[in-house]
N, C-alpha and C positions, 0 to 999 in steps of 0.2 A: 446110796441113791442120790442121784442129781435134785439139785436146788435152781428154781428158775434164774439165780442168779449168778449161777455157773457160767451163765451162755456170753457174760461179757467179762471184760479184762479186770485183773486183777483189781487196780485203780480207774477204773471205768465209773465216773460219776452220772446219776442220772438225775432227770427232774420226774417230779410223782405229782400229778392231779388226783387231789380225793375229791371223791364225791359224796354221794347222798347216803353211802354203806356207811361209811364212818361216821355220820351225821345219827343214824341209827344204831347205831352201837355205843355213843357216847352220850346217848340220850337227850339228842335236840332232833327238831324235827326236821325232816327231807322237806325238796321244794314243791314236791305234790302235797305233802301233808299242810306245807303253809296255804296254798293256794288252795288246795281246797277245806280250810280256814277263812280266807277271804271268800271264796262261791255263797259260804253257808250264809254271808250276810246282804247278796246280791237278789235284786228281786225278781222272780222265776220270768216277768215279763222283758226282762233285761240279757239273763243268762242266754237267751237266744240267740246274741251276738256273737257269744262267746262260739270261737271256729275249734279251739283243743283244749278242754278244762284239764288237761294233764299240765300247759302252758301257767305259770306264777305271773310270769308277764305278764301276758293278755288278760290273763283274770284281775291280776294289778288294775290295767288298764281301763279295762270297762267300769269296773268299781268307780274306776274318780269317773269315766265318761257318763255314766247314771246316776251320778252325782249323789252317790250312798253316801262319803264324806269326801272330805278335803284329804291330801295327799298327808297332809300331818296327822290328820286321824289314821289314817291308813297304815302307816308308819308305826303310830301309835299300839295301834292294834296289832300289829307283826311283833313288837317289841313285847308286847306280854306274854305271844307265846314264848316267846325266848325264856322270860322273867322266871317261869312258870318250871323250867327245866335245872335239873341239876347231874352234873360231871357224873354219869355211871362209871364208865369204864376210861380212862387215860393212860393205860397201858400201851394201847397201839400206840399213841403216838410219840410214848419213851421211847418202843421197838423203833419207828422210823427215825428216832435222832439216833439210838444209839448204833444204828447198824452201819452210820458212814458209808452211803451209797448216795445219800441225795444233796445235790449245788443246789437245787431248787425246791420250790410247792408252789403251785397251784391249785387254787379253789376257785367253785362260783358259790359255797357255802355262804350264812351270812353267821355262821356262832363264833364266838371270840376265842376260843378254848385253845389254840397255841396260844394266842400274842397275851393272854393272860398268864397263862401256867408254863410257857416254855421263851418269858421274854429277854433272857439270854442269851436264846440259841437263834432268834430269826429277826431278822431285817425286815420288818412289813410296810407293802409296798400296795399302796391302791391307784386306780387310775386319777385323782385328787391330787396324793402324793405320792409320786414315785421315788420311790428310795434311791439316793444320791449316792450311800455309800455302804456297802456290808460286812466291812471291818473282819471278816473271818467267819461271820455267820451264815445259815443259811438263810437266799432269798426268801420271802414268803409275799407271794402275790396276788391278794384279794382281788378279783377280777369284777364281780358286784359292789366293792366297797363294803363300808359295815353299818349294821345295822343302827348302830349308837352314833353314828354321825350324819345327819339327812342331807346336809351339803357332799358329801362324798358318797351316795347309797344310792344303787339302780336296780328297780325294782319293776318296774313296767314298760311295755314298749316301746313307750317313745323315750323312755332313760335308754334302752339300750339301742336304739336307731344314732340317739346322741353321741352316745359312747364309741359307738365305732366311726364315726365322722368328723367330729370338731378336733381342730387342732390342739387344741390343750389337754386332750389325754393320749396324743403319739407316742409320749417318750413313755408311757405303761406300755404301749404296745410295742413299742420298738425295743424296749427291755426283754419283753416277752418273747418276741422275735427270735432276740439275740440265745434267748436260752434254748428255746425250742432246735436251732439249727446248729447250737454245740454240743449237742448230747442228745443218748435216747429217753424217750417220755414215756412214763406209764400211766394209764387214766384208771386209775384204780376204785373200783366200786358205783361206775355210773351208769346213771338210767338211762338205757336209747332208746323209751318210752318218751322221757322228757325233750319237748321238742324245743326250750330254752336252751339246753346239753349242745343238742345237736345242732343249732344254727350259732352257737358261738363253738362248738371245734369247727365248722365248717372254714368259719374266719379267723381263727388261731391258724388252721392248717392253709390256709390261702395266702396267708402275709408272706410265704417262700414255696415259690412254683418251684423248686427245685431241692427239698431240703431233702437229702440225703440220710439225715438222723431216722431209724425206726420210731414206729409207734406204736404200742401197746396198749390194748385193752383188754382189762378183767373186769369182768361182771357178771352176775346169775342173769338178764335180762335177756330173754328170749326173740330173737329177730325173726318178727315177721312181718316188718314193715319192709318194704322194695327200697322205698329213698334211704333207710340207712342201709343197707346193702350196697344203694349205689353208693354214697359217701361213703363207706369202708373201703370201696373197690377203688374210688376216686382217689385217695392218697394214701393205699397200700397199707392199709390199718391192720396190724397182726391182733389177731381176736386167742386170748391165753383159752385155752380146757381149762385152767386154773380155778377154783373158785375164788372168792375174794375172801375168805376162811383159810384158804391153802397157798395163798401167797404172802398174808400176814406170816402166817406159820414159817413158809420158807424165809420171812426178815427175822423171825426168832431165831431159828437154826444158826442162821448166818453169823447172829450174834453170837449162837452159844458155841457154833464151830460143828455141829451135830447136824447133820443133809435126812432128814427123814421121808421128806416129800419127794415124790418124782416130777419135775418138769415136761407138761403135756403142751406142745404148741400145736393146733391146728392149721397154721398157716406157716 
């Protein structure tokens, strides 16, 4: 039986966006679970501002606007959920080193669990500091920053209005740029519920009106929202049948040399 990763060349390197499925399976919390962490300490007279409590941003956001705490508390308290969690499952992420398919990772995750446990194999790169040099390793692009460093961590909207604007985090994006348009992408396991997701692929995918590279998504997330319909139609987004269960599978197979899954593409 075919393997989704039959459909590209032999030596066909790709780049992999995890999202909030692996955040779930490795036993830290997704960006709704945090956000709606922060809501629970927001006062119901304030929540009213709030336009998409699915948004970690905005909910970020109004938290400091309501002046619940200061942005270090805020911080602070994002950090214990972290503290609180421990490594379930680290299996997938041996499958994705060991299957030599990926030059890249991306994430807007905020848990440490490669640059901890795989810090040989990746080069990490935040828009703070972008990595200069990746010696043989795989890139790894924290797109949020991390949680353990508040100087480098964007968390609410006006962090991420920032972040796409001021000059001194171009050369993160223009890294990004570069990998997006030499290879195909797969966004593996994200929510198009989360409307943080969706307005940063929006602008991952707009940095090149012209990139030629496919892009791939797998996800359980049910589309019935229109605007992401339009933004999948807007830059030709192939949406897998895949589960995100039967794609890890097929990075096993791969490895083991064993094709058990069939590759289902909708588009």
């Amino acid at each position: 039986m075919n393997n989704f990763f039959d459909k590209f060349e032999k030596n066909q390197k790709l780049n992999l966006f995890t999202g909030d499925f692996l955040s779930k399976i490795t036993g830290y919390p997704t960006r709704l679970e945090i956000a709606e962490s922060v809501l629970s300490d927001i006062k119901q007279s304030a929540k009213g501002y709030i336009k998409n409590i699915n948004s970690l941003a905005e909910t970020s956001q109004i938290y400091l606007d309501a002046v619940i705490n200061s942005k270090k508390g805020l911080i602070k308290h994002i950090r214990e959920i972290f503290d609180l969690k421990h490594h379930k499952n680290v299996e997938i992420y041996s499958d994705i080193f060991n299957s030599g398919y990926f030059e890249s990772i991306f994430t807007m995750n905020y848990d440490v669990m490669i640059e901890q446990l795989f810090t040989n194999l990746v080069a990490v790169s935040t828009p703070l500091k972008p990595a200069k040099s990746s010696e043989g390793k795989i890139r790894f692009y924290k797109i949020m920053g991390t949680i353990y460093n508040s100087e480098d961590l964007f968390l609410t909207s006006q962090d991420i209005r920032k972040l796409k604007v001021l000059e001194f985090y171009k050369e993160f994006f223009n890294n990004l740029k570069s990998e997006l348009t030499s290879r195909p992408t797969i966004f593996l396991g994200v929510d198009l519920k989360d409307p943080d997701f969706l307005n940063m692929l929006d602008f991952l995918l707009s940095m090149e009106k012209n990139n030629e590279q496919p892009v791939y998504v797998v996800t359980s997330t049910s589309i019935i929202d229109p605007k992401v319909t339009d933004l999948i139609n807007k830059y030709n987004i192939k949406l897998t049948t895949l589960s995100e269960k039967e794609l890890l599978a097929n990075l096993r197979t791969g490895i083991d040399g064993d094709d058990v899954l069939k590759k289902k593409l909708v588009r």
